[in-house]
N, C-alpha and C positions, 0 to 999 in steps of 0.2 A: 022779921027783918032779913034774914038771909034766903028769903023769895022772893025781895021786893027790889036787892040788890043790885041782882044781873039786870030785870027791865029799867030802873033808872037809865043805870049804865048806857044799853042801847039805845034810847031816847035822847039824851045828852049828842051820841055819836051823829043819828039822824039829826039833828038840828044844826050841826055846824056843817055838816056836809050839803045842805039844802041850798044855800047860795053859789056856790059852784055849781051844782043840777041847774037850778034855774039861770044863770051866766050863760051854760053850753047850749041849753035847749034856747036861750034866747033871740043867740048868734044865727042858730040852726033856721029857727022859724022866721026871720028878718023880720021881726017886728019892732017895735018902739027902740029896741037895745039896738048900740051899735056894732058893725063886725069887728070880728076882731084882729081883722086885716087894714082897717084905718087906723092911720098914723094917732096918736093917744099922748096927749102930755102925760099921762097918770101912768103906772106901770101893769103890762100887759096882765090878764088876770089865768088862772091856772089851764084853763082851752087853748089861750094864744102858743103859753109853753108848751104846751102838750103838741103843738098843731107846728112851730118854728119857725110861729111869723111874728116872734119878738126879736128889738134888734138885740138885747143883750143876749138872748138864746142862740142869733144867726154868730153873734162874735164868737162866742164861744166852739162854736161848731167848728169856725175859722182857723183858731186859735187853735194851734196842734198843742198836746199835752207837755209839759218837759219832761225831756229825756230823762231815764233816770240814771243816777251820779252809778260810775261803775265805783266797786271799792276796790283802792289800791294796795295793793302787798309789797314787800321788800323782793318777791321774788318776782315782780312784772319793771321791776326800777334797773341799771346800767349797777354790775357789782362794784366798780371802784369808778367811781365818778369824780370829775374835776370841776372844782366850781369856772364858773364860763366856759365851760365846753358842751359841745352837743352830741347827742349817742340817738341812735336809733336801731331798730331791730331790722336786720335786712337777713338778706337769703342767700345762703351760701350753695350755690348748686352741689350737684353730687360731681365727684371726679371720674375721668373713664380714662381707662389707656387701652391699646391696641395691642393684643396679644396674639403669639402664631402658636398655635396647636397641631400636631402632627393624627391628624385622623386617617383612620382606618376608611380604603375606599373601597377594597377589594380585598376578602379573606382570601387563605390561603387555600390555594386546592393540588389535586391529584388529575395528574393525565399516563393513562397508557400510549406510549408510542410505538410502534410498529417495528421493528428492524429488519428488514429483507434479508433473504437470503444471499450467500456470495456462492456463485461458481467459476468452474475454470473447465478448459479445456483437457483431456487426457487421453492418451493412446490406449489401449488396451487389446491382446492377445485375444481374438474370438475366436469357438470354436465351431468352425463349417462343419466337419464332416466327423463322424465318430470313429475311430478305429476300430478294425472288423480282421477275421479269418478268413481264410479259404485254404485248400488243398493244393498244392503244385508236384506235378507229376515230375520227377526230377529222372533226366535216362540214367542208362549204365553207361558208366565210363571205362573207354578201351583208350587201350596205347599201343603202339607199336613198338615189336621187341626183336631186333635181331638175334642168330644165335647161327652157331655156323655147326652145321651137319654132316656127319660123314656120309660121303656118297659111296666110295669104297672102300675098303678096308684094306688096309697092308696087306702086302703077301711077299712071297719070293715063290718064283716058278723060271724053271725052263723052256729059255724062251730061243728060237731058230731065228735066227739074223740071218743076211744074206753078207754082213761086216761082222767079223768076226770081232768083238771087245777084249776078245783075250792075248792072240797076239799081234803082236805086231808089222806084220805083215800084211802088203798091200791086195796082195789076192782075197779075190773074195769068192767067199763059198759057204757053204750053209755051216753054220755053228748054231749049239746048242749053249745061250750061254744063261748060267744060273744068275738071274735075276730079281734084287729085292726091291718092290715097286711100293709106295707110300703110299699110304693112303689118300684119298681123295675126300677133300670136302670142298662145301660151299653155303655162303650166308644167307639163311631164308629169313625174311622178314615178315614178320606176323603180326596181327592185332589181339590181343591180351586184354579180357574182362578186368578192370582194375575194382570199378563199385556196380554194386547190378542197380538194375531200375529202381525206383521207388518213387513215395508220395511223401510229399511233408507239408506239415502244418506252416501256413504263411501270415505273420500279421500284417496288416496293412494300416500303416500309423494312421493317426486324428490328421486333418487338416485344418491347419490355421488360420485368420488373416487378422492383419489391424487395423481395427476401426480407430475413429476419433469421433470421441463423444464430452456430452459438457453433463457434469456433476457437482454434486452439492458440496460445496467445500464449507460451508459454516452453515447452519439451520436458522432458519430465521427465527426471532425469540421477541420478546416484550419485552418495554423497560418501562419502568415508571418513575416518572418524573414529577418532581414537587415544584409547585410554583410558587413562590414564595407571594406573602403580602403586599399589596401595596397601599400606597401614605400619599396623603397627600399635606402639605403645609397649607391650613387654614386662616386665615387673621378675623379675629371676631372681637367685638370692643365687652370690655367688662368692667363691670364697678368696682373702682378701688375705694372710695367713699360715698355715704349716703351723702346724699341735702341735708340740709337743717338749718338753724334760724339761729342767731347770736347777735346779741350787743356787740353794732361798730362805734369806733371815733368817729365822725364825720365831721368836716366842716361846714361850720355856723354860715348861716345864712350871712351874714354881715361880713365875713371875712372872705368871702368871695368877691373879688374882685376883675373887673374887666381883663386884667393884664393875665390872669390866674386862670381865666378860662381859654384865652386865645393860646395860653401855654399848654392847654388840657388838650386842644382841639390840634395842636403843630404834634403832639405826644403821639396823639391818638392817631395822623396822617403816618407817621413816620414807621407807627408798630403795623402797618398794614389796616387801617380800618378807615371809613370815610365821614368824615361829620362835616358840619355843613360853614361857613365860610368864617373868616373870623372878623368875627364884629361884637365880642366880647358876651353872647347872652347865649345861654344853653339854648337848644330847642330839641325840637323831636329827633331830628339825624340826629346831635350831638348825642344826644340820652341813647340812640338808638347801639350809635357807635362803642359810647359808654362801656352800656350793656352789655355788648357782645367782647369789650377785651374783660371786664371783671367774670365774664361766666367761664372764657376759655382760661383764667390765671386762677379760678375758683376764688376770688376775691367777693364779696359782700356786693349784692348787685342790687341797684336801684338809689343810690347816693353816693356820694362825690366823700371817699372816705381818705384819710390819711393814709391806708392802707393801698390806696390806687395810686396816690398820687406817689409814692414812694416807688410804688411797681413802676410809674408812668417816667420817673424820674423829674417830676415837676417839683419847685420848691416854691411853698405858700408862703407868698411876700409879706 
């Protein structure tokens, strides 16, 4: 029995599977059967579905799958929620301000400077000629010396006169008269050695003159000099907040009203931005404009929230 088991089995399989064999090969070969591309009251048989030229197979193909259900959490819902009110998740951009930073443009450095030298004018005593010796014969000096000299010497002698000295009597006749005669002198003047000849030593001084010449009155020298840094005031923009995504309020589609948007769009002309004419219905300017005051006030951008319209100064009628 448990040999005869397994071939049952597969005998069973082959025989239900033999009318589908013969269905496909019948299509195949166009003979008596018909294809199985002709319209069929009866339902298409397992080649036609195989092949998806049944119409309930073409629907199905058609027929996109359902999406499937996402599942909701308490953490994807608005935390404090108002019954008839609406929230949506929008984007709050990142914040930037413009900041000045004092950068470094040029380190500090070192320079040698040069400082010249100073001069001036000055006289000065030069010396021409060197003093020297020599010999000078120097004469003898003479003077003239008077002195007065006896030419005769005193005497007394008798002496014959033809007048007598003795008496008084006018006759005259020879006397002998004793006579004391003086002596006789007279002034010879003479020339007197005072210093005799000689030689003597002679200096003969330096000679001088004065020039003017220009001299170094300070040396010239180095200095070194520090340059100090320079800065420069930069402005570069920085983040003061990230982006990120929060539950806003917004208003409900239904509570928007004509009056409520041409007040959005007079708001939006006045804060400097352009949206498009007022005829009471958003459109792309208006969103555009929108857009562009909630990203510069960091307000939730991409719907029409209580939190704009409060910035906007609008009040929802």
């Amino acid at each position: 029995m448990l040999s005869k088991g397994p071939g049952i089995v597969l005998a069973l399989l082959l025989l239900a599977a033999m009318p589908i064999v013969a269905g496909c090969a019948s299509s195949a070969a166009g003979t008596e059967y018909a294809a199985c591309d002709q319209p069929r009251a009866k339902p298409c048989g397992f080649c036609d579905w195989l092949g998806g030229k049944c119409a309930d197979h073409a629907q199905a193909q058609k027929t996109p799958a359902p999406a499937p259900v996402a599942r909701v959490t308490s953490q994807d819902l608005p935390p404090d929620g108002v019954d008839g009110e609406c929230y949506s998740k929008v984007f709050i951009p990142a914040e930037y301000k413009i900041v000045t930073e004092r950068t470094l443009v040029k380190e500090a450095s070192e320079r040698l400077e040069v400082i010249p030298a100073e001069y001036k004018w000055v006289e000065e005593r030069v010396l021409v000629k060197e003093a020297s010796k020599r010999l000078v014969e120097v004469p003898a000096e003479y003077k003239w010396v008077e002195r007065t000299v006896q030419v005769k010497p005193a005497h007394r002698g008798w002496v014959m006169e033809k007048k007598t000295r003795c008496a008084g009597d006018d006759k005259p006749r020879d006397v002998f008269c004793l006579v004391s005669t003086p002596a006789e002198y007279k002034t010879i003047r003479s020339q007197c050695l005072v210093k005799p000849a000689c030689t003597r030593e002679e200096v003969i001084p330096a000679e001088y003159t004065m020039v003017r010449r220009q001299v170094v009155a300070v040396a010239a020298s180095t200095k070194k000099i520090c340059i100090p840094a320079e800065y420069a005031d930069v402005e570069r923009t920085v983040m003061v907040a990230d982006s990120t995504i929060k539950w806003e309020h917004i208003v409900c589609e239904e509570k928007i009203t004509s009056a409520t948007v041409n007040k959005v769009k007079v708001a939006l002309a006045a804060a400097g931005y352009t949206p498009g004419p007022l005829d009471g219905k958003f459109a792309v300017a208006d969103w555009n404009a929108l857009n562009a005051f909630q990203r510069n006030n960091r307000i939730g951008v991409g719907e029409l929230s209580y939190t704009t319209l409060i910035k906007l100064g609008v009040p929802l009628n």
